[in-house]
C-alpha positions as CSV (number, residue, x, y, z in Angstrom):
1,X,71.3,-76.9,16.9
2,X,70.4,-73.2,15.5
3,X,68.9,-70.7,17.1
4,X,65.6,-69.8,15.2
5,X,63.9,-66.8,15.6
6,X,60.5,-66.1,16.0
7,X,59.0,-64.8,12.4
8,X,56.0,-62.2,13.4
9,X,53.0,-62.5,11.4
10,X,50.4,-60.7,13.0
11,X,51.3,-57.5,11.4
12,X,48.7,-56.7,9.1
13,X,49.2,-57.3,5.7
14,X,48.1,-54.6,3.8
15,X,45.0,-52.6,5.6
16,X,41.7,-51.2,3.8
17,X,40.3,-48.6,5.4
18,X,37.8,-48.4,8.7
19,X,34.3,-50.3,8.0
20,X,31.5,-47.6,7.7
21,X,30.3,-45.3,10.2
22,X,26.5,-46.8,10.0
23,X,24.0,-47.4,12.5
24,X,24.5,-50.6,12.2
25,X,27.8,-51.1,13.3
26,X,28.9,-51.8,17.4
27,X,28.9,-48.3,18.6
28,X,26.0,-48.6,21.8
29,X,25.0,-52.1,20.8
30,X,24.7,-55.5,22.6
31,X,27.0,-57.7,20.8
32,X,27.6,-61.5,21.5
33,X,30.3,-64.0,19.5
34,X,29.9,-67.5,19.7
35,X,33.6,-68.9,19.9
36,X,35.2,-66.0,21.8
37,X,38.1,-68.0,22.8
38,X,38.7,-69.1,19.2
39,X,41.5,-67.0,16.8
40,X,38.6,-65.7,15.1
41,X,35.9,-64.8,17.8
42,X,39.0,-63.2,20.2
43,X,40.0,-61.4,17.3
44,X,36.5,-60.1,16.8
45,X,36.1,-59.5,20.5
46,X,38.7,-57.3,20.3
47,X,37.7,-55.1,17.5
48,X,34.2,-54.9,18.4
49,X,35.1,-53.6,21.6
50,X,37.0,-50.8,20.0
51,X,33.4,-49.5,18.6
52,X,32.4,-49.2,22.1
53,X,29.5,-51.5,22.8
54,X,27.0,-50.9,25.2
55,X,27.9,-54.7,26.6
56,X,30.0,-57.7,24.4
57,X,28.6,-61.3,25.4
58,X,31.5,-63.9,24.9
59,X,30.2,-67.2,24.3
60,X,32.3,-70.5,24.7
61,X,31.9,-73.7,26.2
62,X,35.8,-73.6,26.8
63,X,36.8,-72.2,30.4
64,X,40.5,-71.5,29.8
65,X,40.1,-69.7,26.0
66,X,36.9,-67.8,27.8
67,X,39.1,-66.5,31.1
68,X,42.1,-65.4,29.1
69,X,39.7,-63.5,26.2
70,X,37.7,-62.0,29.4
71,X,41.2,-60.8,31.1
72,X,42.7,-59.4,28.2
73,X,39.5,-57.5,26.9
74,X,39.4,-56.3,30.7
75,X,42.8,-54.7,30.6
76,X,42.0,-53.2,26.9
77,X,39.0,-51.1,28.6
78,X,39.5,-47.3,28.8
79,X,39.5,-45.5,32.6
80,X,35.5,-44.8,33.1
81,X,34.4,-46.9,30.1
82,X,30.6,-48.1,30.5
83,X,31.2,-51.2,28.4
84,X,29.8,-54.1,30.3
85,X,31.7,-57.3,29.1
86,X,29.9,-60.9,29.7
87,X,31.4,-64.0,29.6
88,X,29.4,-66.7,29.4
89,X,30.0,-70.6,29.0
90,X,27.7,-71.7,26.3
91,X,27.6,-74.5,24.1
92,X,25.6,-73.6,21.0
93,X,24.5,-77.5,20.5
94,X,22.3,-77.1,23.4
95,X,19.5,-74.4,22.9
96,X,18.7,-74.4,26.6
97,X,22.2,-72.8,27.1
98,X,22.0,-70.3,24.1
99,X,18.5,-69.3,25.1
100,X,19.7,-68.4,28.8
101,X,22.3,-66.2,27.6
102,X,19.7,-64.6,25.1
103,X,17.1,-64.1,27.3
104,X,19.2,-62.4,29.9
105,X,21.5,-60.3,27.3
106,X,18.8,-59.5,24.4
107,X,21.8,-59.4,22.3
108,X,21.3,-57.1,19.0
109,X,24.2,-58.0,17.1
110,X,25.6,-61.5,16.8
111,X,28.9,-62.8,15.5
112,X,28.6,-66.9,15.0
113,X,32.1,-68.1,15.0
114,X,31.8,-71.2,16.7
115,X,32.6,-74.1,14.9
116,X,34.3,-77.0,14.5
117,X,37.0,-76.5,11.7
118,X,40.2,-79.2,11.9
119,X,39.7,-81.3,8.5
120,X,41.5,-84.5,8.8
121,X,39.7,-84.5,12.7
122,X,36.0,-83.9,11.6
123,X,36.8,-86.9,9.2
124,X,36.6,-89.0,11.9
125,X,33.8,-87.5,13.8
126,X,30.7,-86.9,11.3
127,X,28.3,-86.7,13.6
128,X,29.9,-84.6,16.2
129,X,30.7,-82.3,13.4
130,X,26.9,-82.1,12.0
131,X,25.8,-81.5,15.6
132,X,28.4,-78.9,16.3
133,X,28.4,-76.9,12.9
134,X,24.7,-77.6,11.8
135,X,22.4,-78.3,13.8
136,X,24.5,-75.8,16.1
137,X,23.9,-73.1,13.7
138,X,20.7,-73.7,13.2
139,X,19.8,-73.3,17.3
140,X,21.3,-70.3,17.3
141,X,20.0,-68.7,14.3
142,X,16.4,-69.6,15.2
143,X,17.1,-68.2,18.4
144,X,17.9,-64.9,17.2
145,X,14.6,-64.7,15.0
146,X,13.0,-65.5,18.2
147,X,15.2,-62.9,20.4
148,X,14.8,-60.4,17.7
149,X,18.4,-60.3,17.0
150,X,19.0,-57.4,14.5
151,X,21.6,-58.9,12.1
152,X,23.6,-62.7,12.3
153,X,27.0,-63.0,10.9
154,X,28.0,-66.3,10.4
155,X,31.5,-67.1,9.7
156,X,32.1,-69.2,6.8
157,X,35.1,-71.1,5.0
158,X,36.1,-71.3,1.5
159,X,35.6,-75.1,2.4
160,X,32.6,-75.0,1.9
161,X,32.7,-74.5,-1.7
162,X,32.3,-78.1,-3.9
163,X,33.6,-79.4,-0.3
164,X,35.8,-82.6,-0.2
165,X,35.6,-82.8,3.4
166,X,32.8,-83.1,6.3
167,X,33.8,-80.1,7.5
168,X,33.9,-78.0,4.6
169,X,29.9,-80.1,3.6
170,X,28.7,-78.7,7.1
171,X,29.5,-75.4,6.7
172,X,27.8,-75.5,3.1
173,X,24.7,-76.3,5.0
174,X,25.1,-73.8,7.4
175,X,25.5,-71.4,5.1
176,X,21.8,-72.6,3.7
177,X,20.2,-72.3,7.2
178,X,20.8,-68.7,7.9
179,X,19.8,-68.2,4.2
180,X,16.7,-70.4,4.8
181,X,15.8,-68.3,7.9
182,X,16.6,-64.8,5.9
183,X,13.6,-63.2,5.5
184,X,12.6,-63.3,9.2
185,X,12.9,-59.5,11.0
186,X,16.7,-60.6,11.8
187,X,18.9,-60.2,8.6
188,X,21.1,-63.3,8.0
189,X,24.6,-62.1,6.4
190,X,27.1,-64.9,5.8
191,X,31.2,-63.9,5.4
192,X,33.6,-66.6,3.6
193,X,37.3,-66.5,3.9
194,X,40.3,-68.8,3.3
195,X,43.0,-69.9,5.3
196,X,44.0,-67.4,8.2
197,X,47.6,-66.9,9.7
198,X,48.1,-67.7,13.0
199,X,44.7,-68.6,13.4
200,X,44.3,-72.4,15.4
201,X,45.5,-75.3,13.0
202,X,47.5,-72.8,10.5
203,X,49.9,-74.3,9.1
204,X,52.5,-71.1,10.1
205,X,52.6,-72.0,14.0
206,X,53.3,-75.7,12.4
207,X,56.5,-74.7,10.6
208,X,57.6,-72.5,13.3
209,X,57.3,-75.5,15.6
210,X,59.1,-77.5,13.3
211,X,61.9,-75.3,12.2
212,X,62.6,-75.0,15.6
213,X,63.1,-78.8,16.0
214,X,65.4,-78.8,13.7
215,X,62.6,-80.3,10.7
216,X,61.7,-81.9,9.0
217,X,58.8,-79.4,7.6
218,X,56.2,-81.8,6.3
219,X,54.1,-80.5,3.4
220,X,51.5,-82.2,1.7
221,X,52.0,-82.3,-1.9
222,X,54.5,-80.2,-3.7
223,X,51.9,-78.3,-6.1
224,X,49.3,-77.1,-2.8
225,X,48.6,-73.4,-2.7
226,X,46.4,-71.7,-0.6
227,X,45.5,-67.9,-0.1
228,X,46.4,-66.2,3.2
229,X,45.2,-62.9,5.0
230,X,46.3,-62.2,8.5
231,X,43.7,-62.7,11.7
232,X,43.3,-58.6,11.8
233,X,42.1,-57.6,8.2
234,X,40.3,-60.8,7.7
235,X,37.4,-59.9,11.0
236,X,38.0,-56.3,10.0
237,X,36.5,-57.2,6.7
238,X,34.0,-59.4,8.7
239,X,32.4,-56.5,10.4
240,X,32.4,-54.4,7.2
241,X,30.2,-56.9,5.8
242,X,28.3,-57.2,8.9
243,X,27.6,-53.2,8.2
244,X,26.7,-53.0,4.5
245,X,24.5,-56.0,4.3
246,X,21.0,-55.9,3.8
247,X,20.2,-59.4,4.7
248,X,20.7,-62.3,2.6
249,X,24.2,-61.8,1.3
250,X,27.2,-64.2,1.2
251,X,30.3,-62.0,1.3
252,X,33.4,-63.3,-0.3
253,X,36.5,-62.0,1.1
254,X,39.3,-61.5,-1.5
255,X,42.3,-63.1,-0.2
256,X,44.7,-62.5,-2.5
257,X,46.8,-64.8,-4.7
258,X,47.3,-68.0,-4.3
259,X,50.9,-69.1,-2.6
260,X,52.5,-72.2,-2.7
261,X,52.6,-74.2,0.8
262,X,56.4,-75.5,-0.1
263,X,57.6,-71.8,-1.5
264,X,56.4,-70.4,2.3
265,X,57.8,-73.4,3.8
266,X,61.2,-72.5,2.0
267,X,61.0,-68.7,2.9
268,X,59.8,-69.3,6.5
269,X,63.2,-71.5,6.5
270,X,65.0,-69.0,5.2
271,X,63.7,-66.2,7.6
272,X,64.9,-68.3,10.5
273,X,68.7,-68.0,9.0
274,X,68.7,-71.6,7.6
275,X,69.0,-73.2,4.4
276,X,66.1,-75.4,3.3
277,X,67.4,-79.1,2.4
278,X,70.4,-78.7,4.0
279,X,69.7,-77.4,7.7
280,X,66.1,-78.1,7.6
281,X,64.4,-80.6,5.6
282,X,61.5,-81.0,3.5
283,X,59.2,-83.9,3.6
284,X,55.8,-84.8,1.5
285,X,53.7,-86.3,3.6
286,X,50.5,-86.6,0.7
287,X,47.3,-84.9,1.0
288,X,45.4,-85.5,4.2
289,X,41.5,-87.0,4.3
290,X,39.0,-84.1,3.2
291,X,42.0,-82.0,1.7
292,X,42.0,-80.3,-1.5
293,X,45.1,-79.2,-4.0
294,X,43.8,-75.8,-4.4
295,X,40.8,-73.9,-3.4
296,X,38.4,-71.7,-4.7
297,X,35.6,-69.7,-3.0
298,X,32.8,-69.9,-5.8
299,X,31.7,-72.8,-8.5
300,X,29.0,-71.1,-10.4
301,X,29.2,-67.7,-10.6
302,X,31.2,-65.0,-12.1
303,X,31.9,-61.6,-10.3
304,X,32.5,-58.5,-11.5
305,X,33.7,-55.0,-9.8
306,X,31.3,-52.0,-8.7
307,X,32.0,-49.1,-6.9
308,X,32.2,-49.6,-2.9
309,X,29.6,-47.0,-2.6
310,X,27.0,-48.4,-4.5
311,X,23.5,-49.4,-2.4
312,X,23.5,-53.5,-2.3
313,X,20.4,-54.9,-3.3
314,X,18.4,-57.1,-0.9
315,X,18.7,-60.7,-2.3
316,X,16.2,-63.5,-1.4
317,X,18.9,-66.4,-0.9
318,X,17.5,-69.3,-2.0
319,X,14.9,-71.2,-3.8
320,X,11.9,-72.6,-1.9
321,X,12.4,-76.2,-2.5
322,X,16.2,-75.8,-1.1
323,X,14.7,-74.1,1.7
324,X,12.4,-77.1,2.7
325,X,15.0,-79.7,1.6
326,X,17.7,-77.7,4.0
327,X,15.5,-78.0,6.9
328,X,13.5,-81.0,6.2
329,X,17.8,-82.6,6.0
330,X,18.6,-80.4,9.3
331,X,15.5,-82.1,11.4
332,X,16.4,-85.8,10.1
333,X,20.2,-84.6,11.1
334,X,19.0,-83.8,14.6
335,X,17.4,-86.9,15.1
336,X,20.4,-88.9,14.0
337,X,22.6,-87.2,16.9
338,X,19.7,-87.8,19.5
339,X,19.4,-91.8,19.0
340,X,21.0,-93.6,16.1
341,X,24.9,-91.8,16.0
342,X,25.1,-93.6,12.6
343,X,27.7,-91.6,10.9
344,X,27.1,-93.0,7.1
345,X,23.1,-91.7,7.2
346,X,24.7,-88.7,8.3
347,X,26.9,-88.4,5.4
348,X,24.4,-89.4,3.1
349,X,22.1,-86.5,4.0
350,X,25.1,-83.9,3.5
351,X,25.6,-85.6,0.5
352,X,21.8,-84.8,-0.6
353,X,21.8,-81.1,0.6
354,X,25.0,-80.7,-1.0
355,X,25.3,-82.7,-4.5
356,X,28.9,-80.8,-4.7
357,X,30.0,-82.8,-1.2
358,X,32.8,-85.6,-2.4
359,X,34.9,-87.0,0.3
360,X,37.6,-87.6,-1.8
361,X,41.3,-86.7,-1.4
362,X,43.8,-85.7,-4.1
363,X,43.1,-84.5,-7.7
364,X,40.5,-86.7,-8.6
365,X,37.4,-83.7,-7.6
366,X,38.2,-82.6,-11.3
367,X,36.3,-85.5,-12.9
368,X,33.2,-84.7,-10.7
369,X,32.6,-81.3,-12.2
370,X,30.3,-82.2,-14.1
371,X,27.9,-83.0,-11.3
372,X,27.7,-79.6,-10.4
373,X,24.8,-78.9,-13.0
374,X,22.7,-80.1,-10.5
375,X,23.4,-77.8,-8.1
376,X,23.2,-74.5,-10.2
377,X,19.5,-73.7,-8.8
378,X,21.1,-73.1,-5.8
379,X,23.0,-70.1,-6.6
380,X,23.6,-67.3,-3.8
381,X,24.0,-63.9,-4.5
382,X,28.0,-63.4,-3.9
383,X,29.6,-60.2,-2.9
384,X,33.2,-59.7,-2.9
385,X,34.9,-57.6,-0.3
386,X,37.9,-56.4,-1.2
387,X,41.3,-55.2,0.7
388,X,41.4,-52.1,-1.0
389,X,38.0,-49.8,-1.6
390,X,35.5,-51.3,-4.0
391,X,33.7,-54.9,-3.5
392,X,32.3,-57.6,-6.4
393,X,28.9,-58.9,-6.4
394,X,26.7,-61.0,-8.3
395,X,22.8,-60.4,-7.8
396,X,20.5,-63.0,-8.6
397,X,17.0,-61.8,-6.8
398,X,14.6,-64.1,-6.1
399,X,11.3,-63.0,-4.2
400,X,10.3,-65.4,-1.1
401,X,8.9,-64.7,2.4
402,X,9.5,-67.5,5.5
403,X,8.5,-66.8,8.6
404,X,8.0,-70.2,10.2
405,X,11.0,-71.2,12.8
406,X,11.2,-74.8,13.9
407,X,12.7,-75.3,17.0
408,X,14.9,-77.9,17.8
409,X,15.6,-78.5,22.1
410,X,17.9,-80.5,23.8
411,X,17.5,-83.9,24.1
């Protein structure tokens, strides 16, 4: 058996500089992240607190992920620092538990991180998934129009672009219920990125693991890419979004070019000082339920580059008759959780809210295309933030106003 070595990957990749000094960034403010325990919200825990915070409310409904986050934030605090740290367990499906946290913390800042995000998993849990990621999202946005929360950040997923899977369809519809709310004294900013390394569920820890056992290193197909960025730039690039948005926005994150999944299994071999197909092997295992080949983090429109410095334009986000489909689809949702559970009406209403949603697996998304048409109403106005210093956008404005916030409690 070989010894392998442990391949470091949470050096940075290639850094852009700080986010902007504005006064919209952490410095003094109250600051809560849903899914602190998670890769993400830790890793935006950490940064945040860097900005020095007046106070940084952790939310999870995880005890162990929400000690060891509360601990290690703890020993990162400076001799005679006044930054109060908060852990709290929270679930945000329940909007008794949010609200608790809200009305004791007035948070002014929030950083919505939690969700559920395993593909093949949420395949086989539809409605746990719509409860967790949707009508999650939506308690805890219409609680920060109600808080007065001074900007929302929700975290987003190239999944949810033309999404194959239920977890890449319930982001999508996240992603329209913070636009739906935007408008409101809160300003809604959503941030989409790709695949993460190291983050929970990469598939780097997976090959580690398995080059270790001496393989085999299962891959999907031999012709998946994906784009990578490490856990560091990617929420450094989230909170630089988080302070040049207006309200409105969906930021795109560049993530660089596309990789093949077998070439880094190969080179990941190869770091560990073995030879792929001879000391480790290489297995296709086929793609698994709600996977795609390749991904892509916009269907419908085209970008193109302005200067970082230029003043973003406040964009109304989406069309009114979205707006009432999108919560009209979120209250049928909600009443699915509380008494049927049936998974397929579920499905069906993703499937309305988001006429790109095909749970298909393989290569066969290319034929549906064509459907997208329908969908084209629906565009957002994208903004592309780079790793180096200039961003892309795309405005399409649309004037709207919505002020009324439905509120959904616990059952």
């Amino acid at each position: 058996m070989h010894q392998v070595s442990l391949i470091r990957i949470n050096t940075p990749i290639a850094l852009s500089p700080s986010p902007p000094k504005t006064t919209r960034t952490p410095p003094g403010k109250r600051v809560a992240v849903t899914g602190a325990g998670g890769s993400i919200g830790s890793e935006l825990c950490r940064q945040i607190l860097q900005y020095n915070p007046s106070s940084l409310i952790l939310i999870d409904n995880a005890e162990p992920p929400l000690f060891h986050i509360d601990m290690e934030l703890r020993g990162m605090l400076r001799a005679g620092s006044e930054v109060r740290i908060v852990p709290c367990i929270g679930d945000v499906r329940s909007r008794h538990s949010i609200e608790r946290i809200f009305r004791s913390h007035s948070p002014q800042l929030v950083y919505h991180a939690a969700a559920y995000k395993h593909v093949p998993m949420m395949e086989l849990a539809p409605i746990d998934t719509v409860n967790n990621n949707v009508i999650g999202t939506f308690k805890v946005a219409s609680l920060a129009c109600k808080y007065h929360v001074e900007d929302f950040v929700l975290i987003s997923t190239d999944k949810a672009v033309k999404p194959t899977s239920v977890m890449g369809a319930t982001k999508r519809v996240a992603e329209l219920v913070v636009q739906a709310l935007s408008g409101n004294d809160t300003r809604f900013i959503v941030v989409r990125f790709g695949n993460v390394l190291g983050s929970n569920g990469s598939v780097v820890p997976l090959f580690q693991q398995q080059i270790a056992a001496g393989g085999p290193v299962t891959v999907t197909h031999p012709d998946v890419t994906r784009s990578f960025m490490t856990i560091h730039e990617a929420v450094m690039l989230v909170l630089q979004a988080g302070a040049i948005g207006n309200g409105g926005e969906l930021f795109l994150l560049d993530m660089g070019r596309p990789v093949k999944i077998l070439d880094m299994a190969r080179n990941m071999i190869r770091l560990a000082g073995l030879v792929p197909d001879r000391d480790v092997k290489i297995s296709f295992i086929g793609l698994r339920p709600g996977e795609k080949s390749t991904k892509s983090f916009s269907s419908t429109v085209k970008a193109s580059w302005i200067p970082r410095t230029r003043k973003s334009r406040s964009v109304a986000p989406a069309v009114r008759s979205m707006r009432r489909a999108s919560l009209e689809g979120i209250e049928r949702m909600n009443l699915l959780v509380k008494n049927s559970g049936d998974a397929e009406a579920a499905l069906a209403i993703l499937e309305a809210l988001v006429p790109d949603f095909r749970r298909e697996t393989g290569y066969r998304q290319a034929a549906e295309t064509a459907q997208s048409t329908r969908h084209r109403h629906d565009r957002d106005r994208l903004v592309v933030l780079s790793r180096n210093p200039s961003y892309r956008f795309v405005s399409a404005p649309r004037k709207r106003k919505f002020t009324a916030v439905q509120e959904f409690s616990d059952s």
